[in-house]
Each structure stands twice: as C-alpha cells, then as structure tokens.
C-alpha positions in Angstrom: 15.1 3.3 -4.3 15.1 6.1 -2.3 13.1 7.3 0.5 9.7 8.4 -0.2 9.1 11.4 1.2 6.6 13.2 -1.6 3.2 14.2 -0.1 0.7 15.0 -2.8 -2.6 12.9 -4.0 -2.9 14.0 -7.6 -0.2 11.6 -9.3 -1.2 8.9 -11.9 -1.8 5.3 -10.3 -0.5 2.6 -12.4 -2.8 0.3 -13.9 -3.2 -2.8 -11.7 -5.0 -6.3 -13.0 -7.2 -8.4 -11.4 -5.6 -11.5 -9.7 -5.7 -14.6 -12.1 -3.9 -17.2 -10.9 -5.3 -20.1 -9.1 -2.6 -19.2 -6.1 -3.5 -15.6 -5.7 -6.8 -16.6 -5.8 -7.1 -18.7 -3.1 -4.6 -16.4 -0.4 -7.1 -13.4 -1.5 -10.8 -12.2 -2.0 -10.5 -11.7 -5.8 -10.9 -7.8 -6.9 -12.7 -7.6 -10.3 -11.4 -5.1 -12.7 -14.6 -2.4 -11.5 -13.7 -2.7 -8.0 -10.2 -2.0 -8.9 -11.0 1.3 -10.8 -13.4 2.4 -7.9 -10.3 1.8 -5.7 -7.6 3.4 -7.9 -10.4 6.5 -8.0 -10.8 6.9 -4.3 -6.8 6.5 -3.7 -6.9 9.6 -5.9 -9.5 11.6 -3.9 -8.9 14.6 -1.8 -11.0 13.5 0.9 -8.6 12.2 3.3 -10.9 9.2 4.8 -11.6 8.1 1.4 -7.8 7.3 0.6 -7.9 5.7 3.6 -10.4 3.2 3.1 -9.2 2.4 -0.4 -5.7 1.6 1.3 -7.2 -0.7 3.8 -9.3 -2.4 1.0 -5.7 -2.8 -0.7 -4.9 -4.2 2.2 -7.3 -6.4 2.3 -7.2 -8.0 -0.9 -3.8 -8.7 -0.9 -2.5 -8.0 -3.9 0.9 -8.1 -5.1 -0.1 -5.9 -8.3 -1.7 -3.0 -5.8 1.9 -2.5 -4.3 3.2 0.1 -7.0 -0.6 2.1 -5.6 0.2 1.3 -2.3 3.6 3.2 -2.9 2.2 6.2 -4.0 0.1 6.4 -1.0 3.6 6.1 1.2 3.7 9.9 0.0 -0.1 11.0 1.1 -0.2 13.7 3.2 -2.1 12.4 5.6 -0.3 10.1 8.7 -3.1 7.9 8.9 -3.8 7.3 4.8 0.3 6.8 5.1 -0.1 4.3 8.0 -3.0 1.9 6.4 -0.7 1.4 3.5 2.1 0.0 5.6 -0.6 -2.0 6.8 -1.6 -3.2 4.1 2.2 -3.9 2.7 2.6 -5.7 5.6 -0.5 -8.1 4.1 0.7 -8.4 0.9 4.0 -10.6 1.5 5.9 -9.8 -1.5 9.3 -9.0 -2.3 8.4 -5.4 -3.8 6.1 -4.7 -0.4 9.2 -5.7 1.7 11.5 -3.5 -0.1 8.9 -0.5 1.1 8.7 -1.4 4.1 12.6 -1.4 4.1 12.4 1.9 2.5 9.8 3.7 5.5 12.0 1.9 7.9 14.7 3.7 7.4 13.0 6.8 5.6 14.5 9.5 8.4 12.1 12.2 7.7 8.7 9.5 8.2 7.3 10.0 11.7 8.6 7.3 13.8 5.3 5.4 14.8 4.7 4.7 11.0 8.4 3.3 10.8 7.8 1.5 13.4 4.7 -0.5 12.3 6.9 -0.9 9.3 9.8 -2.3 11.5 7.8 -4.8 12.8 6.1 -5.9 9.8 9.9 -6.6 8.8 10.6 -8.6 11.7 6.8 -10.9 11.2 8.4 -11.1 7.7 12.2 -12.3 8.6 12.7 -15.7 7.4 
C-alpha cells in the first residue's frame, strides 16, 4: 500500500457492520447499524468539524470494521479531521490500523506532527 496522500471528502465509504461478537463487544460501546450510517454520513460532509467528530466517534467505538473509513479520512483535507483518525487507529488495535499507521509514518508528504502521533501509536503498539 502506498502512501495516502489524496485530499478530497466525496469518495464512497465502504459499508461497515455493527460489532457482533461477544469479544468486540465487551472491548467496545457497540454501534448499531443507525448510528453507523449517521456516522458514515457525516465522514462524508463538507463541514470540516463534522468529519471530525465522526472520526473521533470512530475512535471511540473501536472498531476494526471502521478502519477501511478511517482510511479514507487519512486523505481529508483538513489536518485536524486527518489527525483524529490516527487517533482513532491508534484505539482500534488491529493489524489493518497498524499498517496505516505504518503507512502515515513514513508518508513524506503528511505534515510531521500527524506522523508523529502515528509514530508513537506504533511504538504503544510494539510487542
């Protein structure tokens, strides 16, 4: 995978299920299939502070299936927006939100606070 360097809001968001398991369940709030398409609608919005929220309510939950969202809003054109959804990989612990994280670590053209944060997410992360 290459770096993500794309910054535009209007791309389609994969479609992301609820958590189900008895595991996920009890490391997350559970997100029911509403709150997920509210969610996937504001990550789409053009209001900046909007995409931002829904990235820190990503966050929050904690789910593994909200990673492939969470990668499109690597690309938002907003530092901030970009910034909660290292965050939030960083809360996610899962092999697909490491490999991000990998990814905006090394992603040259990212400003260097975000690959930071990202950086030390990777070292919390390091077995």
């Amino acid at each position: 995978m290459g770096p993500v360097t794309a910054r535009q809001t209007d791309v389609a968001l994969p479609t992301v299920a609820p958590a189900r398991s008895p595991s996920a369940a009890s490391q997350t709030r559970p997100f029911d299939a509403a709150s997920l398409a509210v969610l996937k609608e504001a990550l789409a919005s053009k209001d900046y502070a909007t995409r931002l929220v829904a990235a820190e309510a990503l966050g929050e939950a904690k789910l593994d299936s909200a990673v492939p969202w969470l990668e499109h809003v690597l690309g938002d054109p907003e530092h901030d927006v970009r910034m909660a959804a290292v965050e939030a990989l960083d809360r996610v612990h899962s092999p697909h939100a490491r490999a991000l994280l990998v990814t905006v670590r090394d992603d040259m053209t990212e400003e260097l606070d975000i690959r930071a944060v990202a950086a030390g997410a990777l070292l919390q992360t390091t077995p």
